[in-house]
ZAZA-97993 format. One line per 5 residues: number of its first residue (from 1); their letters; for each residue y, z, x of C-alpha. Coordinates in steps of 0.001 Angstrom, whole numbers, m for minus. Layout:
% residues N
NUM	A	Y/Z/X  ...
% end
This chain:
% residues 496
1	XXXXX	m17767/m24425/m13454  m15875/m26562/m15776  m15814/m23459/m18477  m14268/m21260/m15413  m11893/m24354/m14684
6	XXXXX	m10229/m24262/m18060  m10222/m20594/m17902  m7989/m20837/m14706  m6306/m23841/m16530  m5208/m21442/m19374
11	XXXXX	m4437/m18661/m17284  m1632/m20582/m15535  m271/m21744/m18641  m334/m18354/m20116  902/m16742/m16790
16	XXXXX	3744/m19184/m16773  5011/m18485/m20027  5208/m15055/m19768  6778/m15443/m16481  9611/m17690/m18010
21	XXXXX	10420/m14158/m20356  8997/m15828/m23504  6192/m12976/m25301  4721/m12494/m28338  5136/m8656/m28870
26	XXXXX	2146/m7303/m31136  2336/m4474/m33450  1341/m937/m32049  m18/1848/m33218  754/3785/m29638
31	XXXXX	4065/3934/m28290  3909/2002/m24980  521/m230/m25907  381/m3691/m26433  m2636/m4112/m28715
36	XXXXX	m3706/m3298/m32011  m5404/m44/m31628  m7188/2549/m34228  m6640/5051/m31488  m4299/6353/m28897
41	XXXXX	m6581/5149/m26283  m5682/2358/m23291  m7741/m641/m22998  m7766/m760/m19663  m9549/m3125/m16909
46	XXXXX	m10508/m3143/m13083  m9779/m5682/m10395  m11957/m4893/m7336  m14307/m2128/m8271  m16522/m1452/m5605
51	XXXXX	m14476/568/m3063  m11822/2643/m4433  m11397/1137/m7742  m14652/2741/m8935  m13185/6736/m8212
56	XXXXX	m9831/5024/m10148  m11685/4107/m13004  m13469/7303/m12806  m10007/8739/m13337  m9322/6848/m16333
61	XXXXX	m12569/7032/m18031  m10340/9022/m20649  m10014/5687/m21825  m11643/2474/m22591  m12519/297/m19812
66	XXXXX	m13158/m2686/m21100  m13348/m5285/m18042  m14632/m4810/m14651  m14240/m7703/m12116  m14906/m7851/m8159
71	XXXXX	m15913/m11076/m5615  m18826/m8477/m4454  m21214/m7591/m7374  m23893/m5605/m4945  m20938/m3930/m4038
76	XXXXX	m19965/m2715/m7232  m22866/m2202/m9361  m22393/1532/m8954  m19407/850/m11169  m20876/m1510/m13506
81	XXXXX	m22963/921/m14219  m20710/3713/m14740  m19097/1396/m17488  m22269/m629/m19048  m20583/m2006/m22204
86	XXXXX	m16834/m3103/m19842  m17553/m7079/m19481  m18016/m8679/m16211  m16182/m10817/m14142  m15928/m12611/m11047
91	XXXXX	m12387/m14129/m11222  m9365/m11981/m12500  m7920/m15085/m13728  m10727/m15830/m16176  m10581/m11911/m17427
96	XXXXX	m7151/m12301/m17912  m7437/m15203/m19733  m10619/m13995/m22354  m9545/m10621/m22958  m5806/m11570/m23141
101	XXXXX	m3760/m9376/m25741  m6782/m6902/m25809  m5421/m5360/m22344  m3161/m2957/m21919  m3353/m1848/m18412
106	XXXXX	m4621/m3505/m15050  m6307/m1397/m12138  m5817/m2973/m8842  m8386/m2026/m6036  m8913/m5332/m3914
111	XXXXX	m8107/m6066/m215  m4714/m5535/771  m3783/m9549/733  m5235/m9992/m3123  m3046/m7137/m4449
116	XXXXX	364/m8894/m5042  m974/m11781/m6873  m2979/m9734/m9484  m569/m6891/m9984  2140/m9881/m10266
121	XXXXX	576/m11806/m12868  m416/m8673/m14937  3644/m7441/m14806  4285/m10871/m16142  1918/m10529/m19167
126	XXXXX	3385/m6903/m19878  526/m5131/m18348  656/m1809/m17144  192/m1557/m13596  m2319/723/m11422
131	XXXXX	m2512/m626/m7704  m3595/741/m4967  m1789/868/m1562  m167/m47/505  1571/m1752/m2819
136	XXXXX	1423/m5200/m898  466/m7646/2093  4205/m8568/2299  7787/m7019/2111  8388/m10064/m410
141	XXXXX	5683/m9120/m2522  6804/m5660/m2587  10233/m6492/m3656  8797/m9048/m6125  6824/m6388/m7849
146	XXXXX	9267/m4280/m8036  11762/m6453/m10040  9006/m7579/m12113  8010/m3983/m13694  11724/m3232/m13885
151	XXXXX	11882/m6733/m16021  8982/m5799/m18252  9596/m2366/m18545  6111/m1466/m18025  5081/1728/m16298
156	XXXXX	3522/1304/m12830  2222/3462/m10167  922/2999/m6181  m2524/4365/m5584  m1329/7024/m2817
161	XXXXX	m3046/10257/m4736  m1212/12439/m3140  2401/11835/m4011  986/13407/m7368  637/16704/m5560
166	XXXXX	2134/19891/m5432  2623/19734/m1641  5134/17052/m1844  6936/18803/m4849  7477/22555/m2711
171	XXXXX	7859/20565/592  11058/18564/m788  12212/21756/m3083  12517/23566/77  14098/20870/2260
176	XXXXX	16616/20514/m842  17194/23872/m782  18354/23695/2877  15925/25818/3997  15165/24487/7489
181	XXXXX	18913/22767/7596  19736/19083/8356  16568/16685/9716  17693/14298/12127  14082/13237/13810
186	XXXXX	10330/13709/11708  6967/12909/13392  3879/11591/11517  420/10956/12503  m3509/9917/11469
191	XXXXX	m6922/10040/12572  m7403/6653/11587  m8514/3540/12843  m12151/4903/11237  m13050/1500/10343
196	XXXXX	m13285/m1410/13580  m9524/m2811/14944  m8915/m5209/17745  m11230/m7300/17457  m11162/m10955/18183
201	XXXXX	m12368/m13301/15555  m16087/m13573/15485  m18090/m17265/16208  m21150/m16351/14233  m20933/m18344/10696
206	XXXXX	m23072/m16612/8744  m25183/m17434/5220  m22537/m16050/2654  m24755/m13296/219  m25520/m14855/m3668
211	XXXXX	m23516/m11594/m4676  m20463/m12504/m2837  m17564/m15323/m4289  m16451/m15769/m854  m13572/m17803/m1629
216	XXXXX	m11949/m15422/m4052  m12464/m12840/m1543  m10630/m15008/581  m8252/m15644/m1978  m4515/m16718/m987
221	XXXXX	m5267/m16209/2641  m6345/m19469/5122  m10163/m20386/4694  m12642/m18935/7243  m16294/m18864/7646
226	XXXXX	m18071/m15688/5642  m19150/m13072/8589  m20145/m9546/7493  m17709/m8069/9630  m15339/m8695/6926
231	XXXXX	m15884/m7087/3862  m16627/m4472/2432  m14663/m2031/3912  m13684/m3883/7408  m10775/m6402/5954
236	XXXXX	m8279/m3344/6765  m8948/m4539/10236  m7690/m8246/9947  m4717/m9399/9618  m5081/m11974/6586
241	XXXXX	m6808/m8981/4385  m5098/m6187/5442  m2371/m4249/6976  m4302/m1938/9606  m4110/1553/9781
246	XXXXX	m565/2032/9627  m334/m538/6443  m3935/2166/5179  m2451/5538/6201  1037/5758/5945
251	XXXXX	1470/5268/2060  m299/8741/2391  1454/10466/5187  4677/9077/5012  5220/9862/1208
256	XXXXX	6718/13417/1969  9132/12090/4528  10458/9253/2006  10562/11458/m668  12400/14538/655
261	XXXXX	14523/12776/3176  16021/9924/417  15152/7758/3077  15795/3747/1117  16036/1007/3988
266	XXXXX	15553/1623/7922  18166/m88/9863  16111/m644/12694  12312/m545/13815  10049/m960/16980
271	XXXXX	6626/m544/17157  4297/m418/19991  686/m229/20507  m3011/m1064/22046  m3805/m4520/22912
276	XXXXX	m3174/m6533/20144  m4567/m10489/18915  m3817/m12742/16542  m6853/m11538/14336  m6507/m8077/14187
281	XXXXX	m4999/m4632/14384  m4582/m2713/17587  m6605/533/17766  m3571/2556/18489  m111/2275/17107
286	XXXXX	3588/3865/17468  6446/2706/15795  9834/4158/15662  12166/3990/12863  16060/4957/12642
291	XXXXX	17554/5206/9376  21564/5395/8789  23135/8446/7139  22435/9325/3071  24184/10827/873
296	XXXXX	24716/14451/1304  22642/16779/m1398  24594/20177/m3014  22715/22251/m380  21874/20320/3178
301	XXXXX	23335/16571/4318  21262/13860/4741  22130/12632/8577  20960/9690/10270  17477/10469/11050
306	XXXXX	14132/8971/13543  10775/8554/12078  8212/8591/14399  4291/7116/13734  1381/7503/15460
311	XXXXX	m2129/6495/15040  m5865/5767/16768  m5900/9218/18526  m2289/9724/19366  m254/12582/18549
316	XXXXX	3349/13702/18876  3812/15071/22198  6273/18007/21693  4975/20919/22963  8127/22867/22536
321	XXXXX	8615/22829/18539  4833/23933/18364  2487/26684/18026  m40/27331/20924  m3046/25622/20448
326	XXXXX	m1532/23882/16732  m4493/21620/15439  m2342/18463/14340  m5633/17228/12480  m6117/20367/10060
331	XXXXX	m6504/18618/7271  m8780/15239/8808  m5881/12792/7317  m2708/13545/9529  404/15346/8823
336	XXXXX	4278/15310/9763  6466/17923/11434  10280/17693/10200  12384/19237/13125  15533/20790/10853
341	XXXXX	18559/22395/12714  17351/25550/11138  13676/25892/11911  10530/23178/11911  8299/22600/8821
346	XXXXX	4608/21409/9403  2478/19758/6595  m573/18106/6476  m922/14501/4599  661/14258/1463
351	XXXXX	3052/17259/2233  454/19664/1223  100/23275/3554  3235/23257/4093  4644/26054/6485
356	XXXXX	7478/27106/8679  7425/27338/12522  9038/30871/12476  6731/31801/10265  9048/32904/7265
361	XXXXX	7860/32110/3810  11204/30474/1838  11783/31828/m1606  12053/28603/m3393  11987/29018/m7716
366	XXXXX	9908/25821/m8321  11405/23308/m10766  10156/19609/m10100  7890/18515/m12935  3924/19782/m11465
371	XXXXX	1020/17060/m12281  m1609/18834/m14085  m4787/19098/m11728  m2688/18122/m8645  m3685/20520/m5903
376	XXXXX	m5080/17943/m3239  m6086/14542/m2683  m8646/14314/m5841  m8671/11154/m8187  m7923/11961/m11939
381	XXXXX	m4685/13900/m11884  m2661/10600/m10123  m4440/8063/m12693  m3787/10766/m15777  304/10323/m14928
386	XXXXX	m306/6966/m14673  m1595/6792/m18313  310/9403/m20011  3792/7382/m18502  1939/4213/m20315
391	XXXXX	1980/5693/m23760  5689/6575/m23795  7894/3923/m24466  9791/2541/m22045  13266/4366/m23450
396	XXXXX	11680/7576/m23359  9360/7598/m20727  8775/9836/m17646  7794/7927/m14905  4754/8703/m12299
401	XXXXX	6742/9495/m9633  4693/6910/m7611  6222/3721/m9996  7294/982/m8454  10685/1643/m8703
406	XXXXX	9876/3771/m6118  6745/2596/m4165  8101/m703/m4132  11113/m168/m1489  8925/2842/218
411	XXXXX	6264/201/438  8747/m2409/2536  9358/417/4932  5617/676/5551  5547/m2873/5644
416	XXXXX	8221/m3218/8310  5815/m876/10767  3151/m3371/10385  5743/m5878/11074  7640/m4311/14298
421	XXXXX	3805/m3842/15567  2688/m7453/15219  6487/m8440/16482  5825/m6014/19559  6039/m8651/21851
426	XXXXX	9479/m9287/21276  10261/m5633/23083  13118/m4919/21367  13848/m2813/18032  14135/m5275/15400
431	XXXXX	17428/m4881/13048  16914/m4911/9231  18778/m6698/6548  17453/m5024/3353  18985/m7311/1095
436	XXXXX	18711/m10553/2453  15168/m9548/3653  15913/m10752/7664  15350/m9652/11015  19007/m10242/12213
441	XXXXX	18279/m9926/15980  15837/m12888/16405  17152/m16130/17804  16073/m19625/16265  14699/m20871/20066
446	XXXXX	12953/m17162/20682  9240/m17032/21706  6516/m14826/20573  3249/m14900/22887  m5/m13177/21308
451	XXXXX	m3165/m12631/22539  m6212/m14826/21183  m9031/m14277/23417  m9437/m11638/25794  m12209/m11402/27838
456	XXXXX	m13723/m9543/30688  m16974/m10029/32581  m18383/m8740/35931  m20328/m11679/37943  m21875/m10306/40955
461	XXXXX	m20266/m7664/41361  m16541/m8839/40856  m14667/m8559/38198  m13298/m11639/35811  m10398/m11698/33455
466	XXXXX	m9613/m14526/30842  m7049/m13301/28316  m5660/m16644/26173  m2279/m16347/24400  m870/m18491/21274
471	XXXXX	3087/m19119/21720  4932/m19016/18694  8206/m19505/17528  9252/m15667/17011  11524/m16281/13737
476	XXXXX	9467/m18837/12284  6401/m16221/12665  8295/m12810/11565  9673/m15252/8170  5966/m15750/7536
481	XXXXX	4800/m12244/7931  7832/m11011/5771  6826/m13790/3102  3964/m14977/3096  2813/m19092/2832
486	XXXXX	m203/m18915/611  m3335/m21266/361  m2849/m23986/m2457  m3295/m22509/m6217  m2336/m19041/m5763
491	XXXXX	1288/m19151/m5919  3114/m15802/m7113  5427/m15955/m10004  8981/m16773/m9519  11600/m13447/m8345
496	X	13297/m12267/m11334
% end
């Protein structure tokens, strides 16, 4: 423990520096890497490796990987074995710290919550950056990312495969091209919740497994007893490890609409949805988004438009744009339908099938770069971008179109869904301020009541109700959920 102590110790020193713009830059013998190397491979590592990270890695196997850490090693010895001669590790910090200058880029697969103080710390050593989404927990960690790879002029991309694709690339080419006129209201949807949502926090304390580092799982998030119902695969759930399935999905499903539409900052948002707690995500979400005017493109204007979500088994109900009998789920992911002025376009997740209401087939000449490989949601093609953009250098590189130039402010508008549906008790659409980072339409005395308990029992016969609410002060809580307050020791660098 006292050998992982120092490690941590060094880390911070190490982290620090970097973060205060002083480097050490190492000769190269790849454009782009940071290390020594007698080839024009990456030497890449994993954080969180047992979910998702192992199909990423997978992905970049074109390379070396050369560190594998997760809190769960029964959860990821698949991947340890995949990669048998990539060292171990528990902690990121203590990777970080041994293989130091050896790294060149950082895979980032953990819960949601872990994800900006990783990806942070690894833009601040002049890491390339692979993260899965959403991007963050927070808007302020999105933003903060953001700057940071602009800073250190590394190349970055968001884990949503399909912004990779082809789909997205014909669906904006033939919005561009005006061919189903100006877009003034889009609806998106999902399948999911597939995983369990509003759910109350469990009593049970449980015996924590000898494969599981529960408190780096729980990382910068408040201390609670280890339950199962956790991790693996549950945190999306809860509120302190993920972002639900709006914060899961719409990094996916939205991607077309933020692309095509040059969307930037909402002005306002509401969201609505299922009963919701204190712990955890509803099962069923809307949320409603109005964004101001754009600026105009050569051949169709850029109005102000309404984004509409939907999850947990809801749908758009506009039976008049629609097809008889349409099956919204096509695809098993979810889809959007952009109602133009001209005709309707309807695409499944990721913008791919895309196809006109009236049926007619536009005659677009293609001309945004294609991905190699890209055809559908498959790992390899996404990851490949993400490497070949690494070994350019940073004058004359072409960015993944998924960097965090761009996934950083599309990240803050997924962000603000999770936020207007956790705010829903406010009932009112909550006005953004993009650049100071504000609701503007909360008052310092407002209250914000949320369900903790909620229970229901028949006793002979008759039915009993006990629902429990926490009151809150509404600004105080929608400042926390914007930026987060984080358990002592895991502070995130400072905002460049």
């Amino acid at each position: 423990m006292e050998n992982l102590n120092n490690s941590r110790r060094n880390f911070l020193k190490h982290s620090a520096i970097a973060t205060a713009g002083i480097s050490i830059v190492p000769s190269f013998s790849v454009s782009g890497l940071g290390h020594k190397a007698p080839s024009d491979k990456m030497n890449i590592v994993g954080v969180g490796v047992g979910g998702k990270g192992h199909p990423n890695l997978v992905g970049m196997s074109t390379e070396n990987i050369i560190g594998l850490c997760d809190v769960d090693w029964k959860y990821s010895e698949k991947c340890f074995n995949e990669f048998p001669s990539a060292k171990r590790y528990w902690d990121w910090r203590k990777m970080f710290d041994e293989l130091g200058n050896s790294i060149d880029g950082v895979m980032v697969a953990t819960a949601d919550h872990s994800h900006a103080a990783i990806a942070a710390s690894a833009l601040s050593l002049g890491k390339h950056v692979y993260c899965q989404k959403p991007l963050t927990h927070s808007v302020y960690e999105s933003r903060l990312l953001t700057r940071l790879a602009a800073k250190h002029k590394v190349a970055t991309q968001m884990g949503n495969q399909g912004n990779s694709g082809d789909g997205v690339r014909q669906l904006c080419e033939w919005i561009w091209n005006g061919e189903i006129g100006e877009v003034k209201e889009v609806h998106a949807w999902t399948d999911r919740p597939i995983w369990p949502q509003g759910l109350q926090r469990p009593t049970l304390e449980m015996k924590t497994p000898k494969t599981l580092d529960w408190d780096l799982f729980i990382g910068s998030a408040p201390m609670r007893p280890y339950n199962d119902i956790y991790t693996p695969w549950n945190w999306r759930g809860w509120w302190d490890f993920g972002t639900g399935a709006f914060g899961d999905m719409a990094c996916h499903v939205l991607d077309p609409i933020y692309q095509s539409l040059k969307l930037g900052y909402p002005e306002k948002v509401r969201g609505n949805s299922t009963c919701i707690n204190t712990e955890s995500a509803p099962q069923a979400e809307t949320v409603e988004f109005v964004f101001p005017p754009r600026d105009n493109l050569p051949k169709v204007a850029m109005p102000a438009v309404k984004v509409y979500w939907y999850d947990g088994g809801l749908l758009p109900n506009i039976a008049a744009l629609l097809p008889e009998g349409e099956n919204l789920m096509a695809d098993g992911l979810g889809g959007c339908i952009f109602v133009g002025s001209k005709d309707t376009l309807i695409c499944g997740s990721g913008g791919f099938k895309s196809r006109l209401v009236s049926g007619r087939i536009p005659n677009v000449t293609p001309y945004l770069r294609r991905v190699p490989g890209a055809i559908g949601y498959v790992d390899g093609p996404h990851e490949q971008d993400w490497i070949r953009a690494c070994k350019e250098s940073p004058e004359s590189r072409v960015e993944g179109t998924s960097n965090f130039a761009y996934a950083g402010p599309f990240n803050e508008m997924v962000l603000l869904g999770v936020l207007a549906i956790r705010l829903k008790g406010l009932n009112k659409s909550l006005k953004w301020d993009a650049e100071k980072m504000q609701i503007t339409n909360i008052s310092a005395t407002e209250e914000l009541k949320i369900i903790t308990s909620n229970e229901f029992k028949v006793i002979d016969g008759h039915p009993h109700f006990n629902t429990q609410y926490a009151k809150f002060n509404a600004l105080q809580r929608a400042n926390e959920y914007i930026r987060h307050t984080y358990r002592d020791g895991w502070n995130l660098p400072a905002m460049p």
